[in-house]
C-alpha positions in Angstrom: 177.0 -145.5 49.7 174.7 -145.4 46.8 171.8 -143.6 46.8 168.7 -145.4 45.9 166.5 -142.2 46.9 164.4 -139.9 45.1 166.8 -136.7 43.9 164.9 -133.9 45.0 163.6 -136.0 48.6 160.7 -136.5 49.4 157.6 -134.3 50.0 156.9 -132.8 53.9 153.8 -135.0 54.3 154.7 -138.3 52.8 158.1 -138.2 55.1 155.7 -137.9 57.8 153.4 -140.5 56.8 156.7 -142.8 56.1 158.3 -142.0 59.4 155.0 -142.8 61.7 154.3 -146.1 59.7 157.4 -147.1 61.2 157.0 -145.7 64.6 154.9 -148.2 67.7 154.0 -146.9 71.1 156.2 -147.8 73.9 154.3 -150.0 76.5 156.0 -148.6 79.7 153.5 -146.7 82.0 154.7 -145.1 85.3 152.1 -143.9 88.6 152.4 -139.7 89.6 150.8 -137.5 91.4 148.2 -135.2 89.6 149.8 -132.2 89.7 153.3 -134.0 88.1 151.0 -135.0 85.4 150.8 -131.6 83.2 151.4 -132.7 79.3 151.6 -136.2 80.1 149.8 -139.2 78.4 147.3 -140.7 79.9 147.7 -144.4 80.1 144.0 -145.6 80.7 140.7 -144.4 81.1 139.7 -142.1 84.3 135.8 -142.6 85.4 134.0 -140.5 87.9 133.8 -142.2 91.1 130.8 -140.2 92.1 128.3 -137.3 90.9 129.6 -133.5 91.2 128.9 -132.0 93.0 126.7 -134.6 94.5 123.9 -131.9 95.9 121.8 -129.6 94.6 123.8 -126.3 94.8 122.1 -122.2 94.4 124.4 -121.0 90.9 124.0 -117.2 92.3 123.5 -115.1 95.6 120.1 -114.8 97.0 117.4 -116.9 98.4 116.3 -120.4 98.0 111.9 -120.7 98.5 109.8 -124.0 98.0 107.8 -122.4 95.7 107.8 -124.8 92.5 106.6 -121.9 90.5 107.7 -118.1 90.0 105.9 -116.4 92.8 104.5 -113.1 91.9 105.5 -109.7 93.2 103.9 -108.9 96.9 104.9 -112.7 97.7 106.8 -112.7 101.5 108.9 -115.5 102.9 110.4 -115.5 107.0 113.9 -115.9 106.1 114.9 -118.8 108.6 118.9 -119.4 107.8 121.3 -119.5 105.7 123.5 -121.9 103.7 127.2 -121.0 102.9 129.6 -123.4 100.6 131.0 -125.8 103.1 128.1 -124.5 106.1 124.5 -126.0 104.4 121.3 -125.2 106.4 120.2 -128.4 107.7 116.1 -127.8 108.1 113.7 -128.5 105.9 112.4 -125.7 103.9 108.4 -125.5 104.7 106.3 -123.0 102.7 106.3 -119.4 103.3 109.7 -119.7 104.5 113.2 -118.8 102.5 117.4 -119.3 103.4 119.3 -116.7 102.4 122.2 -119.0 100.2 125.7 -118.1 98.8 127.0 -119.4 95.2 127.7 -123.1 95.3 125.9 -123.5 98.8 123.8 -126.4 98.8 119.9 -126.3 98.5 118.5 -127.0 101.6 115.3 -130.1 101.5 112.2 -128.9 100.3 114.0 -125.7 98.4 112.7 -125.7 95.0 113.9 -122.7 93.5 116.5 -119.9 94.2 115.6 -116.2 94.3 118.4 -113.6 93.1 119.3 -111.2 95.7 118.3 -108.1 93.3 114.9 -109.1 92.7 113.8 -109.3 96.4 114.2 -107.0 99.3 114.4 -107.6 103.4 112.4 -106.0 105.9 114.6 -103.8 108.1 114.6 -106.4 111.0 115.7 -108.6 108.5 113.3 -111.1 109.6 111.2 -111.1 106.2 111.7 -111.2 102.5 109.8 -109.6 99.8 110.1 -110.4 95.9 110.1 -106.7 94.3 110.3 -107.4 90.6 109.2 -109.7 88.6 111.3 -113.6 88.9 112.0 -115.6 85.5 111.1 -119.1 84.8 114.9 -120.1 85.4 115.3 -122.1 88.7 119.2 -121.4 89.3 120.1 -124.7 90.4 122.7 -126.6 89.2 122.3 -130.2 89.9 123.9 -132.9 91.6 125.1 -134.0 88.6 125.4 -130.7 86.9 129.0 -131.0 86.2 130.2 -134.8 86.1 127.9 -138.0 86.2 128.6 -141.1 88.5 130.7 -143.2 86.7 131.2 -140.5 83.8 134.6 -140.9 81.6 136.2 -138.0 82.1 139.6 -138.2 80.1 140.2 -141.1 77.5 143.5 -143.4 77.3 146.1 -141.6 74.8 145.3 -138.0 75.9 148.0 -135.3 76.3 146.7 -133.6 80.1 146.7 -129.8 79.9 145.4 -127.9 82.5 142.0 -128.1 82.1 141.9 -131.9 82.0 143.8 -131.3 85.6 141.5 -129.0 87.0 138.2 -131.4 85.7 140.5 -134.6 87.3 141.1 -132.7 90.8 137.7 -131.5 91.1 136.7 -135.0 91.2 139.1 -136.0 93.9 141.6 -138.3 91.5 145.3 -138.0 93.0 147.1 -140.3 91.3 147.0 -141.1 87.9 148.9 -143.8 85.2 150.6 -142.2 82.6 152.6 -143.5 79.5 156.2 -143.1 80.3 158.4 -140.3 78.4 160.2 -141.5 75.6 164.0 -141.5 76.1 165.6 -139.5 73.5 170.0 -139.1 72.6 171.2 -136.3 70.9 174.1 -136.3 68.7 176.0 -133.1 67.3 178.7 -133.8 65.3 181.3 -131.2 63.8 185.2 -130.9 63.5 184.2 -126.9 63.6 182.0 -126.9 66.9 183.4 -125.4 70.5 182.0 -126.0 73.4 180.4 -123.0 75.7 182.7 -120.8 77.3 185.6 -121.9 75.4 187.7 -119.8 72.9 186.9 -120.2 69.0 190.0 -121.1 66.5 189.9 -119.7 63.3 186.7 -121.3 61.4 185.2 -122.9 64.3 181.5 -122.1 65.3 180.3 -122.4 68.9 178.0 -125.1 69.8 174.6 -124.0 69.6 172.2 -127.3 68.2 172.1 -129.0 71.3 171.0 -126.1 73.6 168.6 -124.8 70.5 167.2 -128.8 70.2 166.9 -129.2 74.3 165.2 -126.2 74.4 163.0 -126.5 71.3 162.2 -130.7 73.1 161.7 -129.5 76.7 159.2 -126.3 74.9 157.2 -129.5 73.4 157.0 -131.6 76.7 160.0 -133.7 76.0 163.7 -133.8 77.6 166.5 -134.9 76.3 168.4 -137.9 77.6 171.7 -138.1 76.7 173.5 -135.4 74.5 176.8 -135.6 73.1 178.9 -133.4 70.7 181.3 -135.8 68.6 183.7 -134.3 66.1 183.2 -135.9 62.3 185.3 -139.5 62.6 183.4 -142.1 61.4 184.9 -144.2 64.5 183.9 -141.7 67.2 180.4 -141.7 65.6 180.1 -145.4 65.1 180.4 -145.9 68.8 178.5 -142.7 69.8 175.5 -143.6 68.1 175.7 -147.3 69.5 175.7 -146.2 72.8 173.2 -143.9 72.2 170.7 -146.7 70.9 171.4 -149.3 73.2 170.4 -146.6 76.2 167.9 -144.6 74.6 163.8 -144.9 72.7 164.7 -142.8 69.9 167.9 -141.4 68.5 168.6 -138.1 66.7 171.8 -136.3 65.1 172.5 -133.1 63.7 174.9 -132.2 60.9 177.2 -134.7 59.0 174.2 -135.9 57.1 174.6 -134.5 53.8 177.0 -136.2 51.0 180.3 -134.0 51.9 183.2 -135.8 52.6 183.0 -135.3 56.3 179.4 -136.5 56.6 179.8 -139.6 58.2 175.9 -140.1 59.7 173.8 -141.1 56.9 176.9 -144.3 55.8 176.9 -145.0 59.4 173.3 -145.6 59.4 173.1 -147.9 56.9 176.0 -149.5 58.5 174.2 -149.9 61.9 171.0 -150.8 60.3 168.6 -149.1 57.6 167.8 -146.0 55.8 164.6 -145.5 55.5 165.0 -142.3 53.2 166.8 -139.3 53.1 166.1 -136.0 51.6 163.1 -134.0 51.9 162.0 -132.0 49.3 161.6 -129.1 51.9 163.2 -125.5 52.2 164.8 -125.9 54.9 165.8 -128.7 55.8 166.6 -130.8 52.7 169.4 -133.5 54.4 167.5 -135.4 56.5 167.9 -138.9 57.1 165.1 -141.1 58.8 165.9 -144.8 59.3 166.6 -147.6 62.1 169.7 -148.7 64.1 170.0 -152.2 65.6 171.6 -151.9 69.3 171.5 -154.1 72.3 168.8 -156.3 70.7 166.7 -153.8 69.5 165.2 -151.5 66.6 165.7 -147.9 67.8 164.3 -144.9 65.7 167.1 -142.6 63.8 166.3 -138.9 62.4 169.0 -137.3 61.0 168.8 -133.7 61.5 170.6 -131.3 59.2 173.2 -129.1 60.8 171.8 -125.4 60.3 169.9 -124.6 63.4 166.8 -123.2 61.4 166.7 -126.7 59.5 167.5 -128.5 62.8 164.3 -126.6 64.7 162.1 -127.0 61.4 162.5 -130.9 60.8 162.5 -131.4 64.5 158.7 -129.5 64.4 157.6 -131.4 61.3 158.6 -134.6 61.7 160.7 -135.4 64.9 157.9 -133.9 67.3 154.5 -135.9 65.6 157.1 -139.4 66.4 157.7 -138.6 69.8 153.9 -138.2 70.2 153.0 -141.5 68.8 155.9 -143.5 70.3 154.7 -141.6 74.2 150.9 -143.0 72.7 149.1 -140.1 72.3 147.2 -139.0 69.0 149.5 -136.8 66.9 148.6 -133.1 66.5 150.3 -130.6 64.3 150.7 -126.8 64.3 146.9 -125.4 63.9 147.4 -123.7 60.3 145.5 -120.6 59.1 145.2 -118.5 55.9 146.9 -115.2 56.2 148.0 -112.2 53.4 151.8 -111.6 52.5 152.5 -108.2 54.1 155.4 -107.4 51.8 156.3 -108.6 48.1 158.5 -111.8 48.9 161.4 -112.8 46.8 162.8 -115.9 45.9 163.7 -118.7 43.7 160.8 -121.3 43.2 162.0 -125.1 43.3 160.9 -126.2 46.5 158.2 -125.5 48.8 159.7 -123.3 52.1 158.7 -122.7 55.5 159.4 -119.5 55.9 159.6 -117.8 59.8 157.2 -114.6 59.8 155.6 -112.6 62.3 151.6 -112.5 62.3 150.0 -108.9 62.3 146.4 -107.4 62.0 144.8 -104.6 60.9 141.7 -102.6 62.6 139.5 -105.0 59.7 140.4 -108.2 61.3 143.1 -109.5 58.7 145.8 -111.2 59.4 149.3 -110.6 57.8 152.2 -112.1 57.6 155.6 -110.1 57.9 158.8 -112.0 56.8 161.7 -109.8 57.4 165.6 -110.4 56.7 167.2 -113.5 55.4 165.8 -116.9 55.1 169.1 -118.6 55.5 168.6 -121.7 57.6 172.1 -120.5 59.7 170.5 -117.7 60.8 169.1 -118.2 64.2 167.7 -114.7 64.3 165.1 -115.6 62.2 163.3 -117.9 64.7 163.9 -114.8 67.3 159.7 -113.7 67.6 158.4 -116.0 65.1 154.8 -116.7 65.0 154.5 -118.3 61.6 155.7 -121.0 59.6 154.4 -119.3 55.8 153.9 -122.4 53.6 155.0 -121.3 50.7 154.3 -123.8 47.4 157.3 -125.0 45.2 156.6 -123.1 42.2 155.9 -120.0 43.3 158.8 -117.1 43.0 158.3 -113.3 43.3 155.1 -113.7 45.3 153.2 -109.8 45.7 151.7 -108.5 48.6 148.3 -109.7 49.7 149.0 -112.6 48.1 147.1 -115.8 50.4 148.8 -118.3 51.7 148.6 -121.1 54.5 151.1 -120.4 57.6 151.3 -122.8 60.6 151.0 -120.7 63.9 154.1 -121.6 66.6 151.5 -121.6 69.4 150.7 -124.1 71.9 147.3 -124.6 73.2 146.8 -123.1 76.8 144.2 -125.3 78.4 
């Protein structure tokens, strides 16, 4: 096919911008359980059906007086109850009385204020109570509405739920919630040289390993995959692969056979079955990569190309395959956080193109951070993924780059709540 693309591909973020320009939201939604809905998309708007906690509630341990003022030291109360969480005292407070009340009791009527249980002390019948140093002007009430407002929105349409939007959803008694359905995702891995699992290698053949490295990698991210299948490079056994892939499937994605060898069937296959979009990035790893759209069973289904190294697999997959999924499941796209960090060791290499480089993060007893790259870059080399913490952007013209030299790295960490 000819190849009306740019030589060197094109740069990391304008792929990105290209690829999500072309990517819409699927529409589908789908009713779970809360606790099914970790790192789900929220499909609408969750309100607060009532204030929480809904009663006045002691925020410490002590003694809750109808004093509307700090009462000075000498000042006794009869202590005439108690409330617990779950067990409130159900009097009114009068004056010159006090309850003695647990964390996250309720405030009985008439209590104005709670006293902590260090700044008072109880006669030995333990009948009354007498403040003993000096109170503050805090209260240390929480509200009825201290932590959610009637009618307060508590997540938004188009958020990813972690766990504290879970926690804040089940404290106000939701169950169920409407989320955006997954998107459906095929895997393709072609090769003549790949064996399956368990199987014995011939001379030149590789063992599978894309398919469990991309499931993996997907399933890490909050996605699964669908439908996999390992194809060996024959343009009619891809042809039909990749068919059947689209007509079942959201999105579609391949690895290896998308460079310009003469086994690399993909990237003529896609233009066959509809368009390329581009191909190419002007990335180290990772530079065959084809993005474009086949036409199956009616429909426009989403292609990436993949290269076949694992390292370039896992990197595109990060950069560009992960930010589509999140748009096409309708949630905002967010990328690895990214922080400055200093080159541990001198770094060799040839400039040309900008490179991801895997690197481990380090810190000294000042608070820097450092980045360690050890052993080959090769994007066949698995190993180097083994502990990462850091994608080191490193810019295209840079070669020999010296120690405690700054540069941006993405971290490879997920958010926990």
């Amino acid at each position: 096919m000819t190849e009306p693309f740019p030589r060197e591909g094109l740069p990391l973020n304008e792929a990105r911008r290209k690829i999500l320009e072309r990517i819409a939201p699927i529409t589908a939604t789908i009713e779970l359980p809360l606790a099914a809905c970790f790192a789900r998309v929220s499909a609408q708007g969750v309100y607060a059906a009532e204030a929480l906690p809904g009663f006045a509630a002691s925020i410490m341990d002590g003694y809750a007086i109808g004093d509307p003022s700090p009462p000075v030291i000498g000042t006794t109360w009869k202590l005439v109850g108690r409330s617990a969480p779950g067990a409130p005292y159900g009097q009114q407070l009068i004056p010159a009385e006090a309850v003695r009340i647990l964390t996250g009791a309720p405030l009985p009527a008439g209590a104005q204020r709670v006293l902590p249980q260090e700044l008072v002390q109880c006669s030995p019948d333990g009948i009354n109570l007498e403040l003993v140093a000096e109170a503050s002007q805090s209260q240390w009430i929480r509200a009825a509405d201290g932590d959610v407002a009637a009618g307060e929105l508590l997540v938004e349409a188009g958020v990813r739920l972690g766990v504290a939007h879970l926690a804040l959803l089940a404290s106000a008694g939701i169950a169920e919630l409407t989320v955006r359905a997954k998107p459906q995702l095929g895997l393709l891995v072609s090769g003549d040289e790949l064996v399956a699992l368990g199987e014995d290698r011939w001379p030149g053949a590789i063992w599978e390993s894309n398919s469990t490295l991309l499931t993996a990698l997907l399933e890490r991210l909050g996605y699964g995959v669908a439908i996999s299948q390992v194809v060996p490079d024959q343009p009619d056994a891809l042809r039909t692969a990749l068919l059947d892939l689209a007509a079942s499937c959201d999105l579609v994605v391949s690895t290896g056979g998308v460079s310009a060898g003469d086994s690399d069937w993909i990237r003529p296959l896609l233009s066959e079955l509809g368009e390329v979009a581009f191909w190419k990035l002007f990335l180290k790893p990772g530079r065959p990569f084809a993005f474009g759209t086949l036409i199956a069973a009616n429909k426009l289904v989403p292609f990436f190309g993949l290269p076949g190294n694992p390292v370039a697999a896992a990197i595109t997959a990060l950069q560009l395959l992960w930010p589509a999924l999140q748009q096409l499941e309708g949630s905002d796209v967010q990328l690895l956080p990214r922080l400055q960090v200093r080159l541990a060791h001198q770094l060799r290499r040839n400039a040309g193109r900008p490179e991801l480089a895997r690197a481990k993060l380090e810190f000294d007893s000042d608070g820097n951070l450092w980045a360690l790259v050890e052993g080959s870059q090769a994007s066949s080399r698995i190993s180097s993924l083994v502990g990462a913490d850091l994608l080191l952007e490193i810019p295209a013209e840079l070669a020999d780059i010296p120690s405690g030299s700054k540069l941006w790295a993405q971290l490879l960490r997920l958010p926990i709540f």
